[in-house]
SERO-4910 file (N, C-alpha, C, O; in steps of 0.05 Angstrom, whole numbers):
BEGIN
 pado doro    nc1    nc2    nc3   cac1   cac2   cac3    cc1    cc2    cc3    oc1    oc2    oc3
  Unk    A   1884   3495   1100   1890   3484   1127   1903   3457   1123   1892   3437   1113
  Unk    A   1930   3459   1132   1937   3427   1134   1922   3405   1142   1898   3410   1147
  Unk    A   1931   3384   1144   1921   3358   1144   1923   3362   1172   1902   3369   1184
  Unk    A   1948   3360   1188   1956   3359   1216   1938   3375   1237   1930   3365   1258
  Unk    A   1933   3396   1229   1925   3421   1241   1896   3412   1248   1886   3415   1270
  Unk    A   1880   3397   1222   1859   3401   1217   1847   3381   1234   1829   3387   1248
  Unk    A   1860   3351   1232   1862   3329   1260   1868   3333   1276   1863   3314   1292
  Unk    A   1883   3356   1290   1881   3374   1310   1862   3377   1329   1862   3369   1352
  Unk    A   1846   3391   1316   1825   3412   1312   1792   3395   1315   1770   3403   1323
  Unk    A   1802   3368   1304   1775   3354   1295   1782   3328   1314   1787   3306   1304
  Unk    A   1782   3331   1343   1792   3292   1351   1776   3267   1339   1787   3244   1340
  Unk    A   1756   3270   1330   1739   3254   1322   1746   3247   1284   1742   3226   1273
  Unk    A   1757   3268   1272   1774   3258   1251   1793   3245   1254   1800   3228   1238
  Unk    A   1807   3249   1278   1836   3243   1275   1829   3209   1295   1847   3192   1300
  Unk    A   1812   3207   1300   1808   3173   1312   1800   3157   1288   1810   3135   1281
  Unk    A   1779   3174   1276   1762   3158   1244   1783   3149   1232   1782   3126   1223
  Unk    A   1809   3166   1229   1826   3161   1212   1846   3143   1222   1861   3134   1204
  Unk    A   1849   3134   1247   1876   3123   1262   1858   3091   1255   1867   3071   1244
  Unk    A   1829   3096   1265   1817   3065   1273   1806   3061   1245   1798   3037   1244
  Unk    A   1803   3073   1222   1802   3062   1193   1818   3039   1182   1812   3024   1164
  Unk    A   1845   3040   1198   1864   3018   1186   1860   2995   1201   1873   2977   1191
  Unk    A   1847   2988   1222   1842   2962   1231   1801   2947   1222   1781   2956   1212
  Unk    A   1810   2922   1232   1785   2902   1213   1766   2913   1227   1770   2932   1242
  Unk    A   1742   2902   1224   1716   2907   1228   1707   2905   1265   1692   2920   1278
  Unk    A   1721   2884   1272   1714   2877   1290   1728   2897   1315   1714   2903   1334
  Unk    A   1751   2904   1315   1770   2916   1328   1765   2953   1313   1779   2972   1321
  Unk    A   1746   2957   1295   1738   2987   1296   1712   2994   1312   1706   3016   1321
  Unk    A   1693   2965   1314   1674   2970   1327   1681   2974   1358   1670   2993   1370
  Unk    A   1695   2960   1367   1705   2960   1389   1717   2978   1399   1718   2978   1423
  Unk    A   1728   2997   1389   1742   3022   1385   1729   3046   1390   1732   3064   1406
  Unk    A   1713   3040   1371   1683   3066   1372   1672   3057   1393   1653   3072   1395
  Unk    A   1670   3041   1412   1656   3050   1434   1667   3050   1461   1656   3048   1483
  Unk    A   1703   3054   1451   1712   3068   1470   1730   3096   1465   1751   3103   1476
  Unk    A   1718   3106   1449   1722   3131   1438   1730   3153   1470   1751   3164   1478
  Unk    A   1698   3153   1480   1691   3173   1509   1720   3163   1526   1734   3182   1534
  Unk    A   1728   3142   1529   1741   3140   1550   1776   3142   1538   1794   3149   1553
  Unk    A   1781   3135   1508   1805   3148   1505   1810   3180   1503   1830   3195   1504
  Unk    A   1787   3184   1501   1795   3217   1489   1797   3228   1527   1812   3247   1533
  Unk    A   1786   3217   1540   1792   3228   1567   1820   3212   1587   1825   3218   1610
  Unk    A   1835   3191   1572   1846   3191   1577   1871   3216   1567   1888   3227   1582
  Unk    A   1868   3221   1539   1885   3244   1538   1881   3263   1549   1900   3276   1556
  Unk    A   1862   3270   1553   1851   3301   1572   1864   3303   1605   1871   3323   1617
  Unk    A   1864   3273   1616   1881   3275   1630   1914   3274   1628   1929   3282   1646
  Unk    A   1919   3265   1611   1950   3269   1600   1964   3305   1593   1987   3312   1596
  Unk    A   1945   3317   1586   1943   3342   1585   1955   3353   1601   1976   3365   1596
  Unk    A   1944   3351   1625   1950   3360   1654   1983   3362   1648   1996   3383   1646
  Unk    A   1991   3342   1647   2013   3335   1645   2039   3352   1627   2058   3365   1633
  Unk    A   2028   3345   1603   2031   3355   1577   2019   3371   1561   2006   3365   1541
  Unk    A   2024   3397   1571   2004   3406   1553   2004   3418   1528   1986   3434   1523
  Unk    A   2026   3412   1508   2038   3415   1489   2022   3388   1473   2021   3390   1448
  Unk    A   2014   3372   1479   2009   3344   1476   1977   3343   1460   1955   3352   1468
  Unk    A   1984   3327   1430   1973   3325   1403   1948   3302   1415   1951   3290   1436
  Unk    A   1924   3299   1398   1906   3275   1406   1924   3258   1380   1922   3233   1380
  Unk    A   1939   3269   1362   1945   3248   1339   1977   3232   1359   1981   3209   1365
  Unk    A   1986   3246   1361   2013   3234   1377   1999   3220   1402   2016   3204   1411
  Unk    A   1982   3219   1414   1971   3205   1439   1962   3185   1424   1971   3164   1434
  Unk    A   1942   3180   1397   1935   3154   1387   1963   3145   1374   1965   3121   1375
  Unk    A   1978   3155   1365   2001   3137   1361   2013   3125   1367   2023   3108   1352
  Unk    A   2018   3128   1400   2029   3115   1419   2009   3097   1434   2017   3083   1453
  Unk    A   1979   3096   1425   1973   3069   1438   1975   3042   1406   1973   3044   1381
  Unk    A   1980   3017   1429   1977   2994   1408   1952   2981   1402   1945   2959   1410
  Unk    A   1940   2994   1389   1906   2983   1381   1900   2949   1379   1878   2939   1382
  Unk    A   1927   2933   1371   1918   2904   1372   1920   2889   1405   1907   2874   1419
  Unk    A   1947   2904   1407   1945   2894   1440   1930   2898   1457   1926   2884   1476
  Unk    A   1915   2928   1451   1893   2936   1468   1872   2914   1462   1865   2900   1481
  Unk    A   1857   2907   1430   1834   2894   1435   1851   2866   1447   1836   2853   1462
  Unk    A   1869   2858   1445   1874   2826   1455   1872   2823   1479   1867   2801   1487
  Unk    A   1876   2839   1494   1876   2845   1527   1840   2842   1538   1829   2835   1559
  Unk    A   1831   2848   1516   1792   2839   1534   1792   2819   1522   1806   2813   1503
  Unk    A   1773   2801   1537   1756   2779   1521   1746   2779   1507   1742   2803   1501
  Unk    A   1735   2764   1488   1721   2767   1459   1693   2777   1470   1681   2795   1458
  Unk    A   1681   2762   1498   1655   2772   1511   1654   2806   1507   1637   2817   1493
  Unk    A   1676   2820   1523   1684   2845   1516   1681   2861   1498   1669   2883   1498
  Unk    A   1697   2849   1477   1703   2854   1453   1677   2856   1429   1677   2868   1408
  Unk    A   1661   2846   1438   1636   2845   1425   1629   2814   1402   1609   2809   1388
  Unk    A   1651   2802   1406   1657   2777   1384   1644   2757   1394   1651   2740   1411
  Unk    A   1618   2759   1375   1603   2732   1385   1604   2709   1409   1614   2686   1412
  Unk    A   1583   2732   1429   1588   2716   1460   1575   2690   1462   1575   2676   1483
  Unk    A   1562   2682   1436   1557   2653   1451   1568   2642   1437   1554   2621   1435
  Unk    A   1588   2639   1420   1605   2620   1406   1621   2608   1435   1615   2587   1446
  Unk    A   1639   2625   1443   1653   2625   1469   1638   2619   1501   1655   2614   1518
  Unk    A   1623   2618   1507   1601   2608   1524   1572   2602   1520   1553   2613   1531
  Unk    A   1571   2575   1497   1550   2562   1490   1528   2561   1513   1532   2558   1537
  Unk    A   1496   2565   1496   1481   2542   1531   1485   2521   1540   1496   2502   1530
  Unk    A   1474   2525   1567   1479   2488   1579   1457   2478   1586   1438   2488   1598
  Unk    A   1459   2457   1578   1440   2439   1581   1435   2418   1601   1454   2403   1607
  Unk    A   1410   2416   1612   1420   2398   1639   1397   2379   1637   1374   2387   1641
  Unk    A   1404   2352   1630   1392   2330   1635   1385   2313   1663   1401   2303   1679
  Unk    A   1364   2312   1663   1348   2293   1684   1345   2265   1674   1338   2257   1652
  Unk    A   1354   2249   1700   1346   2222   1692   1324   2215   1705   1314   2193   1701
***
Protein backbone atom coordinates (compact mmCIF):
# COMPACT_ATOMS: atom_id res chain seq x y z
CA UNK A 1 0.00 0.00 0.00
CA UNK A 2 1.39 3.35 -0.87
CA UNK A 3 2.29 5.98 1.36
CA UNK A 4 -0.56 8.36 -0.13
CA UNK A 5 -3.31 5.90 -0.08
CA UNK A 6 -2.42 4.82 3.31
CA UNK A 7 -2.71 8.72 4.83
CA UNK A 8 -5.74 8.54 3.04
CA UNK A 9 -7.15 5.98 4.73
CA UNK A 10 -5.64 6.90 8.20
CA UNK A 11 -6.56 10.96 8.87
CA UNK A 12 -4.95 10.72 12.07
CA UNK A 13 -1.60 9.58 10.32
CA UNK A 14 -1.73 11.97 7.88
CA UNK A 15 -2.13 15.02 10.71
CA UNK A 16 0.76 13.07 13.04
CA UNK A 17 2.73 13.46 10.03
CA UNK A 18 1.86 17.12 8.68
CA UNK A 19 2.06 18.48 12.64
CA UNK A 20 5.50 16.41 13.29
CA UNK A 21 7.34 19.19 11.46
CA UNK A 22 6.39 22.03 13.71
CA UNK A 23 8.00 22.85 17.57
CA UNK A 24 6.57 21.64 20.56
CA UNK A 25 4.47 24.23 21.40
CA UNK A 26 2.45 24.76 18.08
CA UNK A 27 2.00 20.57 17.89
CA UNK A 28 0.42 20.72 21.18
CA UNK A 29 -1.80 23.23 20.09
CA UNK A 30 -2.63 21.42 17.09
CA UNK A 31 -3.58 18.17 18.75
CA UNK A 32 -6.18 19.78 20.37
CA UNK A 33 -7.66 21.03 17.50
CA UNK A 34 -7.50 17.99 15.64
CA UNK A 35 -11.85 17.45 16.19
CA UNK A 36 -12.48 20.69 14.73
CA UNK A 37 -10.06 20.59 11.60
CA UNK A 38 -10.95 17.28 10.57
CA UNK A 39 -14.65 18.64 10.52
CA UNK A 40 -13.76 21.40 8.93
CA UNK A 41 -12.85 19.15 5.95
CA UNK A 42 -15.93 17.05 6.28
CA UNK A 43 -17.59 20.07 5.58
CA UNK A 44 -15.47 20.95 2.57
CA UNK A 45 -16.51 17.57 1.27
CA UNK A 46 -19.87 18.67 0.65
CA UNK A 47 -18.33 20.67 -1.69
CA UNK A 48 -15.58 18.60 -3.00
CA UNK A 49 -15.90 15.50 -2.90
CA UNK A 50 -12.97 14.32 -4.73
CA UNK A 51 -11.13 16.21 -1.88
CA UNK A 52 -7.86 14.50 0.10
CA UNK A 53 -7.50 15.21 4.18
CA UNK A 54 -3.61 15.43 2.93
CA UNK A 55 -4.33 18.22 0.21
CA UNK A 56 -6.81 20.00 2.84
CA UNK A 57 -3.75 20.09 5.52
CA UNK A 58 -1.60 21.41 2.89
CA UNK A 59 -3.39 24.23 2.19
CA UNK A 60 -3.79 25.38 5.74
CA UNK A 61 -0.78 27.69 7.17
CA UNK A 62 -0.04 26.07 10.55
CA UNK A 63 2.23 29.19 11.71
CA UNK A 64 -0.27 31.73 10.83
CA UNK A 65 -2.93 29.74 12.28
CA UNK A 66 -1.12 29.40 15.78
CA UNK A 67 -0.14 33.39 15.53
CA UNK A 68 -3.72 34.37 15.08
CA UNK A 69 -4.66 33.11 19.03
CA UNK A 70 -3.14 34.43 21.92
CA UNK A 71 -0.50 32.75 23.66
CA UNK A 72 -3.51 32.49 26.58
CA UNK A 73 -5.07 30.32 23.72
CA UNK A 74 -2.29 28.85 22.57
CA UNK A 75 -1.52 27.22 25.76
CA UNK A 76 1.96 29.30 26.27
CA UNK A 77 2.40 30.02 29.66
CA UNK A 78 -0.69 32.16 30.78
CA UNK A 79 0.78 33.81 33.52
CA UNK A 80 3.97 34.97 32.08
CA UNK A 81 1.52 37.24 29.85
CA UNK A 82 -1.01 38.18 32.65
CA UNK A 83 1.00 38.19 35.91
CA UNK A 84 -1.00 38.59 39.47
CA UNK A 85 -1.93 41.80 40.82
CA UNK A 86 -1.34 43.00 43.64
CA UNK A 87 -3.17 45.62 45.48
CA UNK A 88 -1.75 47.63 48.23
CA UNK A 89 -3.54 49.40 51.08
CA UNK A 90 -2.33 52.32 52.74
Amino acid sequence: MPLTSFLDSQPQAAFATRINRLDEPQRRFFLRRYNELYGQYLSNLAQNPRARFTDFLGGLDFNRDFQAFSPELRGEYPRQFRPPTRILRY
